[in-house]
C-alpha positions in Angstrom: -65.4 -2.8 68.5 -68.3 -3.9 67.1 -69.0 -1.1 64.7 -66.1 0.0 62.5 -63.2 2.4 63.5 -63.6 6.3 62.4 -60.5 7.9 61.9 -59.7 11.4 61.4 -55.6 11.4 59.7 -54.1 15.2 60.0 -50.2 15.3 58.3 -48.6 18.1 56.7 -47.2 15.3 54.0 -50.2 15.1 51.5 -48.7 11.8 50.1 -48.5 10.3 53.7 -51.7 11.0 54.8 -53.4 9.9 51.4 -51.7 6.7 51.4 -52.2 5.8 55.1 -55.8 6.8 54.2 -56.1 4.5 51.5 -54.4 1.5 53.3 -56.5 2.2 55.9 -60.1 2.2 54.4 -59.2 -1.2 52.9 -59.6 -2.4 56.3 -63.4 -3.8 56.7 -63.1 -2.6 60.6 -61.8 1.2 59.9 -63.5 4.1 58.4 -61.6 6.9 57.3 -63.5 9.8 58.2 -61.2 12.6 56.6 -57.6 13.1 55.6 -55.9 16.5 56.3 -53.2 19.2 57.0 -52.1 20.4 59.9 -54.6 23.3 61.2 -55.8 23.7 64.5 -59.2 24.0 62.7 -58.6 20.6 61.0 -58.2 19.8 64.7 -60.8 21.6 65.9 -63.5 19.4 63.0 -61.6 16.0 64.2 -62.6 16.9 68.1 -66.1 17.8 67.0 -66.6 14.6 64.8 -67.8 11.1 65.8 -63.7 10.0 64.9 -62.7 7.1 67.6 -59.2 7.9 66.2 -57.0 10.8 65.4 -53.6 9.8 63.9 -51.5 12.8 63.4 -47.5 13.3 62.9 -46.4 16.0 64.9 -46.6 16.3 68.8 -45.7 20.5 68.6 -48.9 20.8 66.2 -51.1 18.8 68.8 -49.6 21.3 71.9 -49.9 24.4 69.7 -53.8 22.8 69.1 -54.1 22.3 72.5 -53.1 25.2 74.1 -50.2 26.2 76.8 -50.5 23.8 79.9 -53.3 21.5 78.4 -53.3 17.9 77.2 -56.4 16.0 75.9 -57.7 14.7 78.8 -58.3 18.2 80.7 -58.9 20.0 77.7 -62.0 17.6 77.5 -61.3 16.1 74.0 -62.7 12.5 74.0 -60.2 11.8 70.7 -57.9 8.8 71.2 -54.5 10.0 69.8 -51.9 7.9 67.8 -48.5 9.5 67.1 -46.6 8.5 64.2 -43.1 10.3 65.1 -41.5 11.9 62.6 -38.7 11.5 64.5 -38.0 9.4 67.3 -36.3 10.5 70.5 -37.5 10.0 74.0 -37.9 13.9 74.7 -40.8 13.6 71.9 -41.8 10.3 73.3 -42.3 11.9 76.4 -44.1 15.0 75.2 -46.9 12.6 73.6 -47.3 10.7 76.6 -48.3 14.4 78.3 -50.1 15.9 75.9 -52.4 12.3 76.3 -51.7 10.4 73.4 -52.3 6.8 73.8 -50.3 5.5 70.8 -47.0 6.3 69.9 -45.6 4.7 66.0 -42.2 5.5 64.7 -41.8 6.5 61.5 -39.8 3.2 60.1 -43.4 1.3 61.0 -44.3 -1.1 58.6 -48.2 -0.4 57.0 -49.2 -3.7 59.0 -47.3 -2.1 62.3 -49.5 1.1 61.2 -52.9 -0.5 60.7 -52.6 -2.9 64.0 -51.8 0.7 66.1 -55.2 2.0 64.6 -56.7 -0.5 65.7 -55.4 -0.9 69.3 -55.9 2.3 70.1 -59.4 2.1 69.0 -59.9 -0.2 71.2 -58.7 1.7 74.3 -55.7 0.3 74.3 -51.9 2.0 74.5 -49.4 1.6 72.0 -45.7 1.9 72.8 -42.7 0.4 71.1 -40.5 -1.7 73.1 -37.6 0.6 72.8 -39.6 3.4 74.3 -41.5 1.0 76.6 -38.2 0.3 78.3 -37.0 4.0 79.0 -40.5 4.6 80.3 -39.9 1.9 82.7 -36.7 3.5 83.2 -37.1 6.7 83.4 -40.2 6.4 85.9 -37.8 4.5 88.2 -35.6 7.2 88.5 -38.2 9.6 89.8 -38.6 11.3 93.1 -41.5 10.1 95.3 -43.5 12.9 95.8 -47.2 14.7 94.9 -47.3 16.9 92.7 -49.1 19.3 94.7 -46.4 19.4 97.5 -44.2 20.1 94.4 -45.9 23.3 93.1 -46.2 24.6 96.7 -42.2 25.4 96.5 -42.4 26.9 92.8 -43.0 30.8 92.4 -45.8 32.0 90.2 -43.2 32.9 87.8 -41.7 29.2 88.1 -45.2 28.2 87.8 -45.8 29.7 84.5 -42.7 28.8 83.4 -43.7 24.4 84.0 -46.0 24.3 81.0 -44.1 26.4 78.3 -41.0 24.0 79.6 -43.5 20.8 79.2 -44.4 22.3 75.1 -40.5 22.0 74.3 -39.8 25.5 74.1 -36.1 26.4 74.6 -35.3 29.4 77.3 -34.8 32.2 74.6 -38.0 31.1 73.2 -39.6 31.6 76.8 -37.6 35.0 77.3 -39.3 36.5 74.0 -42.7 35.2 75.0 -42.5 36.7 78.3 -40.4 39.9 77.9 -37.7 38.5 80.1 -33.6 37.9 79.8 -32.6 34.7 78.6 -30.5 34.5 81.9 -33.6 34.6 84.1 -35.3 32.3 82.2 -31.9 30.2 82.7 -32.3 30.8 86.6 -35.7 29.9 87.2 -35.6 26.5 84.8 -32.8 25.6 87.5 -34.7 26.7 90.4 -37.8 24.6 88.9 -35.5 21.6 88.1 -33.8 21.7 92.2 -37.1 22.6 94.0 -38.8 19.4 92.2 -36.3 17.2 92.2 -35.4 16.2 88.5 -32.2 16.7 86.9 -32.9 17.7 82.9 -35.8 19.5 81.5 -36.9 16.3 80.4 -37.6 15.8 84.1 -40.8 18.4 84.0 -41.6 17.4 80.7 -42.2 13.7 82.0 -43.4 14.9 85.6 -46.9 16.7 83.8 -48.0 20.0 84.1 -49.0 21.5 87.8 -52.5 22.1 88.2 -53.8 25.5 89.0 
């Protein structure tokens, strides 16, 4: 990039975000445009800033931001996203990847590991560590061949409705309260979803996106 990066840092860890701020404006290429909490108006002032960058450390905050069913790219954000995971396991890994983010740091990264993400994803580029990299690969290869569209022409409407509050994490008793319903028919439809299109966890549906409507 010829002029230099503008990043927009959101963490709920003040003494994170102010020190990856000031390691960060150091670097002659970057530009630290503002360092926050979690809000979804923080959010809201990072989408509606020049910011190339948003580096934020939770994936729920970024959903709950978002919106049920959306991710970045059709919720018409032009922010590039990098992750840095608070903690690291693949369902969370997974969840980024949906929700559009197009770097993905764990937390043991070194301040080079940090700076060289930035960066990268400035640029346009993705950012995956090779641990994560590999049960992509994986994990794709173990996918059904099929469109999502002949997909959600099996599901119900309730199964429908049910994809995207899956894809944000939430557990069935979570789904149940939001939706007035037993915790057993929440139970039954996530099974129905998971048969109909043809994954075996919930971390199937997570990874397969959210059904258009």
């Amino acid at each position: 990039m010829s002029q230099p990066a503008s990043v927009f840092v959101l963490s709920q860890n003040r003494l994170f975000r102010e020190s990856l701020g000031r390691i960060l404006a150091k670097r002659g290429d970057i530009r630290i445009l503002s360092t926050q909490g979690l809000s979804c108006s923080a959010y809201a002032e990072a989408n509606a800033s020049t910011a190339d960058v948003l580096v934020v450390d939770s994936v729920d905050f970024l959903l709950t931001c978002l919106g049920a069913g959306k991710s970045l790219k059709n919720s018409g954000s032009r922010l590039k996203v990098l992750l840095v995971a608070m903690e690291e396991n693949e369902e969370i890994f997974l969840r980024a990847i949906r929700a559009g983010a197009m770097g993905f740091v764990p937390k043991d990264a070194s301040a080079l590991d940090l700076v060289a993400a930035v960066r990268s994803v400035a640029r346009g580029e993705t950012v995956c560590p090779p641990q994560f990299c590999k049960f992509l690969f994986a994990f794709v290869a173990t996918q059904p061949v099929e469109s999502r569209t002949n997909a959600k022409a099996r599901l119900t409407r309730r199964e429908q409705q049910l994809v995207p509050m899956i894809g944000q994490g939430l557990t069935n008793k979570e789904i149940a309260q939001q939706l007035h319903l037993s915790e057993q028919t929440i139970k039954n439809h996530v099974h129905q979803i998971l048969h109909k299109i043809g994954v075996g966890t919930r971390m199937g549906i997570i990874a397969g996106g959210h059904f258009p409507n």
